[in-house]
C-alpha atoms as a printed R data frame, in Angstrom:
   type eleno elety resid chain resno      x      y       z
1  ATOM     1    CA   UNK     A     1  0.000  0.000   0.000
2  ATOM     2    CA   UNK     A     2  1.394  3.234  -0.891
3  ATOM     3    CA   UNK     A     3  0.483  6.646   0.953
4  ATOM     4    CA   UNK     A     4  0.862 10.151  -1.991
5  ATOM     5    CA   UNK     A     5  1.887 12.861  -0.745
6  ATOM     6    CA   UNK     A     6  0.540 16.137  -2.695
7  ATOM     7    CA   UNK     A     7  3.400 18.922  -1.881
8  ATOM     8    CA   UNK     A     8  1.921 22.201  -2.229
9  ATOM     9    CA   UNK     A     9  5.070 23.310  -0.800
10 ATOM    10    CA   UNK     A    10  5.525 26.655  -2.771
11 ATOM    11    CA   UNK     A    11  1.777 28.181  -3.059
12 ATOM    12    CA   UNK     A    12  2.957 31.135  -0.912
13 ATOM    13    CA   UNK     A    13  6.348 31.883  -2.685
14 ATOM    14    CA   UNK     A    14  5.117 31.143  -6.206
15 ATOM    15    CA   UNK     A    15  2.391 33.695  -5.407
16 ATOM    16    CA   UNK     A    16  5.088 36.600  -3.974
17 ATOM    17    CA   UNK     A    17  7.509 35.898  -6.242
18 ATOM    18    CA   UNK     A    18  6.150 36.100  -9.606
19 ATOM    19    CA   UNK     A    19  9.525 35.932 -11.237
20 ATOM    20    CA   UNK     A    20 10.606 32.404 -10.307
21 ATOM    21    CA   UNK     A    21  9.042 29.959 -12.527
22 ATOM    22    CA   UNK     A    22  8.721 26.201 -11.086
23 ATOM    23    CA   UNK     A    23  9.009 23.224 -13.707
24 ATOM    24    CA   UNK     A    24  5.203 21.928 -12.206
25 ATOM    25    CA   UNK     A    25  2.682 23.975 -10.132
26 ATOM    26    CA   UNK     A    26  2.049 20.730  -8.314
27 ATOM    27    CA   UNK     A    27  4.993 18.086  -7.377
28 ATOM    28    CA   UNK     A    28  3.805 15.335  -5.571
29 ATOM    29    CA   UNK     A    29  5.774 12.492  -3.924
30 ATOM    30    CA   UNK     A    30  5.070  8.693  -3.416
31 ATOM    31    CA   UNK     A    31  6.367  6.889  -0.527
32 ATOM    32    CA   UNK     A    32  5.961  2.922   0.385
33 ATOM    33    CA   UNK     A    33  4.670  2.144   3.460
34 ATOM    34    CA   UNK     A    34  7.764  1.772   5.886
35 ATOM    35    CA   UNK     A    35  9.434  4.704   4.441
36 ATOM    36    CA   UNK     A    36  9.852  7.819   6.457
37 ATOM    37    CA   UNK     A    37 11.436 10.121   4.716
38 ATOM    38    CA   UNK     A    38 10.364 11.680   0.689
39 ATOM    39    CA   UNK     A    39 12.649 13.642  -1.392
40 ATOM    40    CA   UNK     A    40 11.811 15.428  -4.387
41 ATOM    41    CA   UNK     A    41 13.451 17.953  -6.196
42 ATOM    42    CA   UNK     A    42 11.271 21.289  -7.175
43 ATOM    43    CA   UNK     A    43 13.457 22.801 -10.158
44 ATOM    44    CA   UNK     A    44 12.876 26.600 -10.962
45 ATOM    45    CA   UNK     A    45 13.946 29.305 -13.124
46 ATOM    46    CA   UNK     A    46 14.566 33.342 -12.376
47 ATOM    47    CA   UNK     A    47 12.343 35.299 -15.290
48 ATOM    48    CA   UNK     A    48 13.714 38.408 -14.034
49 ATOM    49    CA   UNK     A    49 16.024 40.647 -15.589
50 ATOM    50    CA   UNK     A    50 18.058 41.066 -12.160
51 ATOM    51    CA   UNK     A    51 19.215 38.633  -9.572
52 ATOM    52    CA   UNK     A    52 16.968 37.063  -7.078
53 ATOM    53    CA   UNK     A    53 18.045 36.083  -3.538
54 ATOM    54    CA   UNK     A    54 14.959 33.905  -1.540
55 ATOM    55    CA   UNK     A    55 15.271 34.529   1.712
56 ATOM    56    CA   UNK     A    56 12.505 32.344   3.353
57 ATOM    57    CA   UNK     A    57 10.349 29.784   2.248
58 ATOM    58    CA   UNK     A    58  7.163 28.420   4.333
59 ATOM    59    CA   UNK     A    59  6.246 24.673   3.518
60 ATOM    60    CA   UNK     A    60  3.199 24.024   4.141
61 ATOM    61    CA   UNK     A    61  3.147 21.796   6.475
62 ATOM    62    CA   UNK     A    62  5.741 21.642   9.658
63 ATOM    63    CA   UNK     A    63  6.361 17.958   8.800
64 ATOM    64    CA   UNK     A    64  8.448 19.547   4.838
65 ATOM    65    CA   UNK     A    65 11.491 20.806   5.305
66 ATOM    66    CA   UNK     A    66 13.496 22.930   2.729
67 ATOM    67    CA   UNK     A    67 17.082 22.682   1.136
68 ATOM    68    CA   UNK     A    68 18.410 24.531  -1.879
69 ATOM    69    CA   UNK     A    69 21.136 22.379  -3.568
70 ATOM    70    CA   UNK     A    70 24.359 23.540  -2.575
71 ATOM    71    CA   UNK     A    71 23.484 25.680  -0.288
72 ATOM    72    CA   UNK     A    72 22.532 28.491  -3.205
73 ATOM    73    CA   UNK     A    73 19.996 31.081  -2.474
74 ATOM    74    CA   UNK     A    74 20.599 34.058  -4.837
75 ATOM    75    CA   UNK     A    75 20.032 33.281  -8.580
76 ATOM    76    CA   UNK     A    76 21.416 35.376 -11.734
77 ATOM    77    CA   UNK     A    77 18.564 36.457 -14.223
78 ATOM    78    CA   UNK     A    78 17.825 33.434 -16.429
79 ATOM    79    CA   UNK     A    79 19.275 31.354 -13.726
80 ATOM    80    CA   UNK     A    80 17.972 27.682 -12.695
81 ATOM    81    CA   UNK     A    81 18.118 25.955  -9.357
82 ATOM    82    CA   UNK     A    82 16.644 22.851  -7.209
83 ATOM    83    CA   UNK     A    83 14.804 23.564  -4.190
């Protein structure tokens, strides 16, 4: 039996920050039973014309917890990165 898991991780910062664009609007994440931990990588792009620097993201729910790979949190316009 398999439990999904719908991330709607980045409602509130795709809605403030209108210049990041996200690969999906919706990522969702399977897990097997006995697992207890998910990954999944949410891949974006900076639209701007300037450089973009996120300095807080709320998951939404306490139980998600945020990385950006390598440790990255300002992006150069046209830019890509994995939250």
């Amino acid at each position: 039996m398999k439990c999904f898991y719908l991330i709607f991780l980045f409602l509130t910062a795709i809605l403030q920050a209108g210049d990041l664009k996200f690969e999906k609007d919706i990522y969702e994440a399977k897990a097997g039973f006995k697992d207890t931990e998910v990954i999944s990588d949410l891949k974006f792009t900076n639209t701007s014309s300037k450089a973009i620097t996120i300095k807080h993201v709320e998951p939404g729910c306490t139980c998600v917890t945020v990385e950006f790979f390598g440790g990255k949190s300002t992006y150069s316009a046209g830019e890509s990165g994995v939250m």
